[in-house]
DODO-37405 format. One record per residue (C-alpha): residue number from 1; residue in one letter; chain; x, y, z. Coordinates in Angstrom, 2 decimals. Each point is the difference from the previous one (the first is absolute). Layout:
BEGIN
> NUM,A,A,X,Y,Z
...
END
This chain:
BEGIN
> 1,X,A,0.00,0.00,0.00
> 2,X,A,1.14,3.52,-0.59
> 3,X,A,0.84,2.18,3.25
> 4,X,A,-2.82,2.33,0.95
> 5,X,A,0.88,3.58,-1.51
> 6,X,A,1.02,2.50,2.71
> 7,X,A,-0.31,3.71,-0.78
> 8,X,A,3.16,1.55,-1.10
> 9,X,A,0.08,2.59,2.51
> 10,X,A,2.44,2.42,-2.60
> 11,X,A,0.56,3.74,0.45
> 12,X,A,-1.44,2.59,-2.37
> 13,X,A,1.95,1.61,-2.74
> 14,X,A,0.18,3.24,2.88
> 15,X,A,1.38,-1.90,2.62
> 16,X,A,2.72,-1.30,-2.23
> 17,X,A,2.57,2.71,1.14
> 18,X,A,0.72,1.44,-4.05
> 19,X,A,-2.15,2.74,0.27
> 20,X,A,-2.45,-1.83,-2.03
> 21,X,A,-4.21,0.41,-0.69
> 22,X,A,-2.53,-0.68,-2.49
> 23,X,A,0.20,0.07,-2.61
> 24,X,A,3.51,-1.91,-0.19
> 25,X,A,1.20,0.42,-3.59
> 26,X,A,2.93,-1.70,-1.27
> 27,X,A,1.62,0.32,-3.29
> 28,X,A,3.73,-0.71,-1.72
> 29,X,A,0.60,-2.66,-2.89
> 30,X,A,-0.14,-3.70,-0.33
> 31,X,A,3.47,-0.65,-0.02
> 32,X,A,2.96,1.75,1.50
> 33,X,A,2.09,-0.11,-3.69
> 34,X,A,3.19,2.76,1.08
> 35,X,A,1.25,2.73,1.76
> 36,X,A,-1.57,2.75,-2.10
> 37,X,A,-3.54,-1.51,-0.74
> 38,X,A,-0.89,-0.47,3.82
> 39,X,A,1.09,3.35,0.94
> 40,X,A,-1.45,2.05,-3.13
> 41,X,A,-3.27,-1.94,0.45
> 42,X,A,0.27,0.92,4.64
> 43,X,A,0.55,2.85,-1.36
> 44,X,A,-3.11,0.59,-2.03
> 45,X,A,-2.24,-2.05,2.55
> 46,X,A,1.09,2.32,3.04
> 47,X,A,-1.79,3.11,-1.75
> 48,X,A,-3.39,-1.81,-0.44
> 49,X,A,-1.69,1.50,2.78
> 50,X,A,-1.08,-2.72,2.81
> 51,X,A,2.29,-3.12,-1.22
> 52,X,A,1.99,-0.92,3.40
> 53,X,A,1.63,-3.10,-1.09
> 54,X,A,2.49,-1.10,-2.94
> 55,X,A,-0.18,-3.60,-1.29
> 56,X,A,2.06,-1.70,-2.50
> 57,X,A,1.09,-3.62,-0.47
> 58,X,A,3.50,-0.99,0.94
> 59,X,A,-0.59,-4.18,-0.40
> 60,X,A,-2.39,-0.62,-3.13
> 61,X,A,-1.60,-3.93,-0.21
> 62,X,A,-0.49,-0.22,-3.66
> 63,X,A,-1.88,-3.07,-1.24
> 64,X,A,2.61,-0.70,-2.32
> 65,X,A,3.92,0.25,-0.02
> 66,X,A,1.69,2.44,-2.42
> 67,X,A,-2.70,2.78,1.44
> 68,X,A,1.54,3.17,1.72
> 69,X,A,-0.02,-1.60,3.30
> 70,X,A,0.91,3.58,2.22
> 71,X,A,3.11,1.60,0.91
> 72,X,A,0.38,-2.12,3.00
> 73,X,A,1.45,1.41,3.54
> 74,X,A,1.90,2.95,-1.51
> 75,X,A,-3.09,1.29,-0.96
> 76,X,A,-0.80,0.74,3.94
> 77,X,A,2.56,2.59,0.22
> 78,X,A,-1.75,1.93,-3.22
> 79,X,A,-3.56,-0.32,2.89
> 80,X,A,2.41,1.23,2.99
> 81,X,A,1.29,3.03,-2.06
> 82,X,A,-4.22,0.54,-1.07
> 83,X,A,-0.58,0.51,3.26
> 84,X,A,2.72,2.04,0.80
> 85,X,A,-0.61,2.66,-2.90
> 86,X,A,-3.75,-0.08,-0.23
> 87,X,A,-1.65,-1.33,3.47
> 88,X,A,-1.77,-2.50,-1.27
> 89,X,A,-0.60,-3.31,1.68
> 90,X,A,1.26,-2.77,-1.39
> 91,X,A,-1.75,-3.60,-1.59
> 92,X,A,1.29,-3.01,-1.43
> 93,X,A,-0.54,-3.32,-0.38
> 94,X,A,1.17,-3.18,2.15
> 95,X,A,-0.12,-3.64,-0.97
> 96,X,A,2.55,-1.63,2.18
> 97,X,A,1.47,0.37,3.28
> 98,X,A,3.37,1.32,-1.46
> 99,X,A,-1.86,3.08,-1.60
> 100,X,A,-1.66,1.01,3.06
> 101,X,A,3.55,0.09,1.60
> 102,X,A,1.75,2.01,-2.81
> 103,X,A,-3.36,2.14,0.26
> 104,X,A,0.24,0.78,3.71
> 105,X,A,3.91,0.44,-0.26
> 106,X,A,-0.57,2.60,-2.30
> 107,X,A,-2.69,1.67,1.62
> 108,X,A,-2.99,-0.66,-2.16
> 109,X,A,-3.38,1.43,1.70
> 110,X,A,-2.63,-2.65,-1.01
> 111,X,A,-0.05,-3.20,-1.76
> 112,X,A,-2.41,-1.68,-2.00
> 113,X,A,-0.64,-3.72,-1.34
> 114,X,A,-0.79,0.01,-3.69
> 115,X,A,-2.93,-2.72,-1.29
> 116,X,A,2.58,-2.40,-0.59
> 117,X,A,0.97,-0.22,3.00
> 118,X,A,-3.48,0.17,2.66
> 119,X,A,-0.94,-3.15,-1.38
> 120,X,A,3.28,-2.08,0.74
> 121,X,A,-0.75,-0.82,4.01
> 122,X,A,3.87,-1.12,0.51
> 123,X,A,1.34,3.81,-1.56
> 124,X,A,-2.44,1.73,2.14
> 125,X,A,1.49,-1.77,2.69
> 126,X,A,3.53,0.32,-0.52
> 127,X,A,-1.06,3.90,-0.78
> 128,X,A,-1.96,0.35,3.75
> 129,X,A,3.01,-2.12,1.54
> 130,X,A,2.53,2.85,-1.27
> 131,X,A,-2.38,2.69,1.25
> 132,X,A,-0.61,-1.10,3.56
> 133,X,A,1.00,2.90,2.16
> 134,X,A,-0.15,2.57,-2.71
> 135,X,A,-3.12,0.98,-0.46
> 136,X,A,0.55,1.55,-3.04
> 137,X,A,-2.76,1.10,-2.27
> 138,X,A,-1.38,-2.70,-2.42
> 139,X,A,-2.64,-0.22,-2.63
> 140,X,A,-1.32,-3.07,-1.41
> 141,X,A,-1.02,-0.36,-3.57
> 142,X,A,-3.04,-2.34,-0.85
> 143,X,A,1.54,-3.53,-1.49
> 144,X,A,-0.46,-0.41,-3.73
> 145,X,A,-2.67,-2.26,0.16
> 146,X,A,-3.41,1.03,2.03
> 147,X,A,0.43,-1.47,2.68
> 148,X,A,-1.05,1.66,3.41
> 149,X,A,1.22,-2.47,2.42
> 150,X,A,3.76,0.34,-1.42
> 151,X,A,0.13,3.81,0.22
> 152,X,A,-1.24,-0.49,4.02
> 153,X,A,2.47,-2.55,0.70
> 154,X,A,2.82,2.06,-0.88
> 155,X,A,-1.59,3.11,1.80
> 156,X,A,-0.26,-1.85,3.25
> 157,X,A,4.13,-1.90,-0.59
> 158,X,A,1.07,3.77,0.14
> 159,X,A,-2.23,0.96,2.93
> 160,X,A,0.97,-2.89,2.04
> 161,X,A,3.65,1.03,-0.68
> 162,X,A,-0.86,3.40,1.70
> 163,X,A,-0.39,2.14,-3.36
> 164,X,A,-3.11,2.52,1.44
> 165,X,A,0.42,2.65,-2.57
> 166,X,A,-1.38,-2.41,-3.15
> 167,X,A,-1.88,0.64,-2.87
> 168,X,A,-1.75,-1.69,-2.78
> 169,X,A,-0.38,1.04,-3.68
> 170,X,A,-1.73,-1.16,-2.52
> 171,X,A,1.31,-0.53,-3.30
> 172,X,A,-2.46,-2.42,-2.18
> 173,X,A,0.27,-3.56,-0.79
> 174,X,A,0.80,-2.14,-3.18
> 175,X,A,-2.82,-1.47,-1.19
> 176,X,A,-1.18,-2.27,-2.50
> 177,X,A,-2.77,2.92,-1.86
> 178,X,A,0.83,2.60,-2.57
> 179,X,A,-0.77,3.51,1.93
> 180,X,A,1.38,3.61,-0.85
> 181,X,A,2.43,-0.43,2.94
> 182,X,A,3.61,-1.16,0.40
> 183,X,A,-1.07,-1.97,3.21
> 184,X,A,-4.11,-0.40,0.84
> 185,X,A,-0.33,2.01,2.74
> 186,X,A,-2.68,-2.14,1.35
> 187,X,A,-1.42,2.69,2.96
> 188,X,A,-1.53,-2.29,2.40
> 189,X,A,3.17,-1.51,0.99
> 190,X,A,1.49,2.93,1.56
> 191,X,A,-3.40,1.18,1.55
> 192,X,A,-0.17,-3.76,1.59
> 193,X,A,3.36,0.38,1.42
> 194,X,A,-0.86,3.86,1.37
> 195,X,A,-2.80,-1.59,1.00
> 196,X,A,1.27,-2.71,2.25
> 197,X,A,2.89,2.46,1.12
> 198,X,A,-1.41,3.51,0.26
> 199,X,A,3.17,1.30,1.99
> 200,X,A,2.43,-0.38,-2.96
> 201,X,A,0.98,2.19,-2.32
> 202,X,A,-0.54,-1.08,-3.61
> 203,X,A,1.53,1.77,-2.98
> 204,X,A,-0.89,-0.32,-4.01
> 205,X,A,2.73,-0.78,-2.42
> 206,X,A,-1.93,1.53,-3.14
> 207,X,A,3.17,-0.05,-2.31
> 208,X,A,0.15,-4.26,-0.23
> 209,X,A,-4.00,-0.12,0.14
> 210,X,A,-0.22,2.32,-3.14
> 211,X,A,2.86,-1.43,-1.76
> 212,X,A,-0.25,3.30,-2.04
> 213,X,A,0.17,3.90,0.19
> 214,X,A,-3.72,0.56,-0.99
> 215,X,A,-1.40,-2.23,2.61
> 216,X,A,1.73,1.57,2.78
> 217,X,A,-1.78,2.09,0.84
> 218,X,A,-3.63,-1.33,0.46
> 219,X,A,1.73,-2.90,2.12
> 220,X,A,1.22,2.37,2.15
> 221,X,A,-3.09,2.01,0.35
> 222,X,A,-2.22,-3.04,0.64
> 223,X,A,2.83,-1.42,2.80
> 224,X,A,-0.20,3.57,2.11
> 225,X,A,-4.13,-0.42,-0.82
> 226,X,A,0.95,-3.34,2.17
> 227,X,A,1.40,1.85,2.64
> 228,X,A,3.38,-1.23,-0.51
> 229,X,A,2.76,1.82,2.02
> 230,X,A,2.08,0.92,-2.84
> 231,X,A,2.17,-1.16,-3.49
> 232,X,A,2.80,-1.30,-1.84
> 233,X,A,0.28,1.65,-2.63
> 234,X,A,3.26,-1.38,-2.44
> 235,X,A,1.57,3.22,-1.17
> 236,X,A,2.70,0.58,-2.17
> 237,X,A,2.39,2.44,-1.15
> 238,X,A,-0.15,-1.62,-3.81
> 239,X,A,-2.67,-2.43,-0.20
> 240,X,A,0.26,-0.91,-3.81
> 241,X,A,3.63,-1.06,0.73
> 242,X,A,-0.80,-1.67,3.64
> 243,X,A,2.27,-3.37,0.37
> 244,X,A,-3.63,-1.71,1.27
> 245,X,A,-3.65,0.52,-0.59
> 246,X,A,-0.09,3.17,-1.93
> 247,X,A,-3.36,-0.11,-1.16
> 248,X,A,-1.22,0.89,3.39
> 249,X,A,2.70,2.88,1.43
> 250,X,A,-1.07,3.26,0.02
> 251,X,A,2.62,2.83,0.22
> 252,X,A,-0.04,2.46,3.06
> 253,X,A,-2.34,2.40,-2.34
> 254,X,A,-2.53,-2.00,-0.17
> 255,X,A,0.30,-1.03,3.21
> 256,X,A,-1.04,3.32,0.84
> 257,X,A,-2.74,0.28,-2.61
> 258,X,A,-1.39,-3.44,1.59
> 259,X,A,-0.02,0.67,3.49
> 260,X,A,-1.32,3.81,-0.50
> 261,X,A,-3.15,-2.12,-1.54
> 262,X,A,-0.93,-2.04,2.19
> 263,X,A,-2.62,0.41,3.07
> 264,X,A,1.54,-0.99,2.99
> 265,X,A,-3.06,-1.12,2.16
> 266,X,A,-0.44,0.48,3.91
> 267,X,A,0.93,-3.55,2.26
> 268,X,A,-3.49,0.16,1.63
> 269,X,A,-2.62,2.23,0.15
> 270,X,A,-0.63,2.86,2.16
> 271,X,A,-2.64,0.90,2.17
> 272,X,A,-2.20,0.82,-1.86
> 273,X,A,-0.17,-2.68,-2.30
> 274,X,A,-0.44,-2.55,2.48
> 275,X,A,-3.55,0.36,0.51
> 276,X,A,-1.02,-0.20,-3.16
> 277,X,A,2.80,-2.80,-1.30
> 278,X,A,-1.34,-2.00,3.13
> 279,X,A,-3.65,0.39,-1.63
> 280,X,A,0.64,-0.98,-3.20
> 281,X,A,2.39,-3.17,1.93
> 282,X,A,-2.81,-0.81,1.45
> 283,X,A,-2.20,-0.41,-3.17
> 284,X,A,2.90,-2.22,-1.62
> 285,X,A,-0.25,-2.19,3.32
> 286,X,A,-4.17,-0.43,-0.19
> 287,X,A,0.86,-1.03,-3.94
> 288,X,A,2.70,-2.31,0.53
> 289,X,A,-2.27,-2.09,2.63
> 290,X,A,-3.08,-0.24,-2.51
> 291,X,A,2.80,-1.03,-2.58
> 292,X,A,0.78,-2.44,2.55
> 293,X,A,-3.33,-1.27,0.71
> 294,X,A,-0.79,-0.45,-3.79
> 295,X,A,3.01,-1.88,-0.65
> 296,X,A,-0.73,-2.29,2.45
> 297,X,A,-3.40,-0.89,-1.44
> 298,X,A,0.84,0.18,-3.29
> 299,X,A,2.33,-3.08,0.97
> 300,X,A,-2.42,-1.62,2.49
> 301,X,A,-2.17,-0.02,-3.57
> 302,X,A,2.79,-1.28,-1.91
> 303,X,A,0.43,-2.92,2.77
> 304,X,A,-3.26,-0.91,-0.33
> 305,X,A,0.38,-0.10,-4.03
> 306,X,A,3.05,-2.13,1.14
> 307,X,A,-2.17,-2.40,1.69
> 308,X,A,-2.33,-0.34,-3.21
> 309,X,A,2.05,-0.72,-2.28
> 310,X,A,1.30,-2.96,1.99
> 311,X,A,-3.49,-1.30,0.21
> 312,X,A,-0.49,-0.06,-3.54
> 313,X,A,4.02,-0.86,-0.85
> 314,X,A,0.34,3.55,-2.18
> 315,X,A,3.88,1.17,0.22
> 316,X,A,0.51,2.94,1.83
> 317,X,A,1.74,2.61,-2.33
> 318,X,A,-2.82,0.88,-3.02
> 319,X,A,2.76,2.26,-2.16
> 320,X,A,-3.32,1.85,-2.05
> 321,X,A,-1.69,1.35,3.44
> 322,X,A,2.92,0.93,1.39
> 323,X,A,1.03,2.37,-3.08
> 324,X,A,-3.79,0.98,-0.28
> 325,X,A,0.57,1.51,4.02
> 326,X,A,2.93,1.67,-1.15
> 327,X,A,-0.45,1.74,-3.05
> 328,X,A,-3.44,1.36,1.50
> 329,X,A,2.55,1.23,3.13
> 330,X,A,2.37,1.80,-2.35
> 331,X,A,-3.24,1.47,-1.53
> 332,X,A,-0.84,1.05,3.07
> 333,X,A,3.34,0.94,0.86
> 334,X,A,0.44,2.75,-3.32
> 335,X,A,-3.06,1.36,1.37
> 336,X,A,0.78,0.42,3.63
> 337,X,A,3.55,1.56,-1.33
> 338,X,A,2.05,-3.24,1.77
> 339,X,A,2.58,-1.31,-1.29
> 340,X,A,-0.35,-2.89,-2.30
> 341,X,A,3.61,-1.68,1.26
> 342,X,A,-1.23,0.49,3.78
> 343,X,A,-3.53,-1.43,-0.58
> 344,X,A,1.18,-2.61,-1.96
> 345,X,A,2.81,-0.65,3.15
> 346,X,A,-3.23,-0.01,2.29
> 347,X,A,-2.18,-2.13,-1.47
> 348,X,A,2.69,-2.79,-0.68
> 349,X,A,0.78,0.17,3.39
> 350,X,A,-3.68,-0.63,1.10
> 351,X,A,-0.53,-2.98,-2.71
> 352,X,A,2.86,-1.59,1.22
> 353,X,A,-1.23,0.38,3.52
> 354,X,A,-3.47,-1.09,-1.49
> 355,X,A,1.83,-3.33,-1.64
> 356,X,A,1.48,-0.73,3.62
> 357,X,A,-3.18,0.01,1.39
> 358,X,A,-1.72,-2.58,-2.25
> 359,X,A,2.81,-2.05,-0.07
> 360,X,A,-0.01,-0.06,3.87
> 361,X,A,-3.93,-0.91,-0.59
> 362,X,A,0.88,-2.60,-2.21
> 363,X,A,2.55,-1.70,1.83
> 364,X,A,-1.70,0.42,3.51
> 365,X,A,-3.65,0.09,-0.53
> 366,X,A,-1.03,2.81,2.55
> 367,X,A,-1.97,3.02,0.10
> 368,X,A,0.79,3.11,0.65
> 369,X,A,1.22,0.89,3.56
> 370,X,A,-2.49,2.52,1.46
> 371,X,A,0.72,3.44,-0.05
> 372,X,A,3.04,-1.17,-2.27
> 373,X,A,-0.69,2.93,-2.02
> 374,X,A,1.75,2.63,2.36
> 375,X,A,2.86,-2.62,0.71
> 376,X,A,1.04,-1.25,-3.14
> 377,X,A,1.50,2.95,-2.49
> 378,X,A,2.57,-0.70,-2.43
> 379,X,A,3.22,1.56,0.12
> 380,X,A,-0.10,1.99,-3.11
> 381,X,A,2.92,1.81,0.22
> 382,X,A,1.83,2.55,-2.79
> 383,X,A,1.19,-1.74,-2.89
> 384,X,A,-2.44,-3.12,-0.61
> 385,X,A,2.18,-2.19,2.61
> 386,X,A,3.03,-0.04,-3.42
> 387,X,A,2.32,1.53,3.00
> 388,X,A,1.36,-0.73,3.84
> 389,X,A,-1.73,3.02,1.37
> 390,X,A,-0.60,-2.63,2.84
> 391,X,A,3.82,0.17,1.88
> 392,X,A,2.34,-2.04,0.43
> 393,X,A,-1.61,-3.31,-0.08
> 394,X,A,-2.42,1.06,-2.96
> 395,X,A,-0.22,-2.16,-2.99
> 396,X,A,0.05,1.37,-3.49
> 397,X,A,-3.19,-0.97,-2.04
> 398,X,A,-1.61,1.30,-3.50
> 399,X,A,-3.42,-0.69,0.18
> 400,X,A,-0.86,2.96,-3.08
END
């Protein structure tokens, strides 16, 4: 069995001693490629009004040899002198103990553990092992692959080393579907994990979500509509000649441009909102309960169809009424103004739900349990149950 989660118990980006606050913005380039590029780009970064912190990769994981792979540790004294002439904090990534080492010898502010990494339990490990009584800064970045139970476990590894000033940020996942973006930046994934851990700080990485320039900028609107603490934003002195992912720099210009655009939203509301937020909270609440109750008897019927069927030896799954109740729910759907993809998500969720039912009929011969209607509601989840939203002893299933 997995361990029962504990709360984090992390401090907030004020209490982490760098003179930081919402919203924390971070920019510099992918990779750390010389002397020159990393300064003129902390250069141009340090004008743009409200970025605090310089990033820029020192060790690159490519997925193939041959790839420019980072300057390595002599790129850490280009970061020392950044801080030294501009002020800004400092960011880069570790994947093994010996980087956090070099890292802290040379005075890096914060770390952060690239998508490569978060999923690998045994490098977290060996990264929280070389950070134990350090409590230096670390962010997290989402593992490739949506999985939420891989980006906690590496979470609590650092917090159980000590690390209180942590952070998570969300940077899309690979995924199997053709979509606009670089990396799907699948939203409920980082709204479960805020969700389960309201305390920590979680940041958007809009640059790999967008993959490209004209994207940016929309992702990063719709992560501070989130209420996302801040973003990584890759930013670079020359991005048509960047060393790594080009398509997706922006220089310190548009940097500017970008964040002058966006809306940078309050963390919670004030007084005077309450009242009326709690009002309208309450209305969602008084829905999701009938939604409740009509799911449940919308499966106690389908239990009983269950039982039918077995009487008179008819096979549970009828392919032609179950695309009938579809296509007259994404009729519905274009006239309600939902989301085709989302209803379609909801109603496979429920059929499949519906198809456990009967079978459980079939094989077992009871009726419905009374009042089974309130009890029994299928987890419908996000994303049609195709991804481990569930933690980390979820099961990956595609049911659409």
């Amino acid at each position: 069995m997995a361990p029962e989660r504990q709360p984090l118990e992390v401090k907030a980006l004020s209490d982490w001693g760098l003179g930081l606050d919402r919203p924390f913005l971070i920019a510099g380039p992918c990779s750390a490629e010389s002397r020159e590029q990393v300064l003129a780009t902390a250069k141009g970064v340090a004008a743009v009004p409200g970025v605090k912190a310089f990033r820029a990769g020192v060790w690159k994981p490519r997925t193939r040899p041959g790839a420019f792979e980072g300057a390595g540790e002599a790129a850490l004294d280009w970061l020392r002198e950044v801080k030294e002439t501009t002020g800004l904090i400092t960011l880069t990534e570790v994947a093994t103990a010996e980087h956090v080492e070099a890292c802290l010898k040379a005075g890096i502010d914060a770390l952060w553990i690239g998508a490569r990494t978060t999923p690998n339990p045994f490098s977290v490990q060996e990264i929280a092992d070389a950070l134990k009584g350090t409590d230096v800064p670390v962010l997290v970045k989402n593992p490739i692959n949506p999985d939420l139970g891989l980006w906690i476990g590496a979470l609590e590894r650092l917090r159980r080393a000590g690390v209180e000033r942590l952070a998570a940020v969300h940077r899309g996942f690979s995924w199997f579907d053709r979509t606009p973006y670089r990396n799907d930046p699948m939203w409920e994934f980082p709204i479960r994990l805020k969700a389960a851990f309201p305390d920590l700080e979680l940041l958007c990485d809009p640059s790999h979500i967008a993959g490209s320039r004209s994207l940016l900028g929309a992702v990063a609107q719709q992560a501070l509509d989130l209420n996302f603490s801040g973003l990584m934003v890759e930013t670079h002195c020359d991005p048509p000649n960047a060393l790594s992912d080009a398509d997706q720099q922006i220089d310190p210009g548009a940097l500017r441009t970008l964040i002058e655009g966006l809306i940078f939203r309050e963390a919670s509301p004030g007084a005077a909102l309450k009242d009326r937020l709690q009002a309208l909270r309450d209305q969602i609440d008084r829905i999701d309960e009938d939604i409740a109750h009509k799911l449940g008897a919308r499966l106690d019927i389908a239990e009983r169809i269950g039982e039918y069927k077995a009487e008179h030896n008819v096979a549970i799954l009828q392919p032609e009424r179950w695309e009938a109740i579809l296509q007259r729910q994404l009729a519905l759907a274009r006239e309600l103004g939902l989301g085709e993809a989302f209803v379609e998500t909801f109603m496979n969720a429920i059929h499949e739900e519906s198809i456990r039912r009967q079978k459980m009929a079939w094989e077992h011969g009871h009726a419905p349990a009374e009042g089974s209607q309130a009890s029994v509601i299928p987890d419908v989840g996000t994303n049609g149950g195709s991804v481990n939203l569930a933690g980390p002893q979820g099961e990956r299933t595609n049911h659409t």
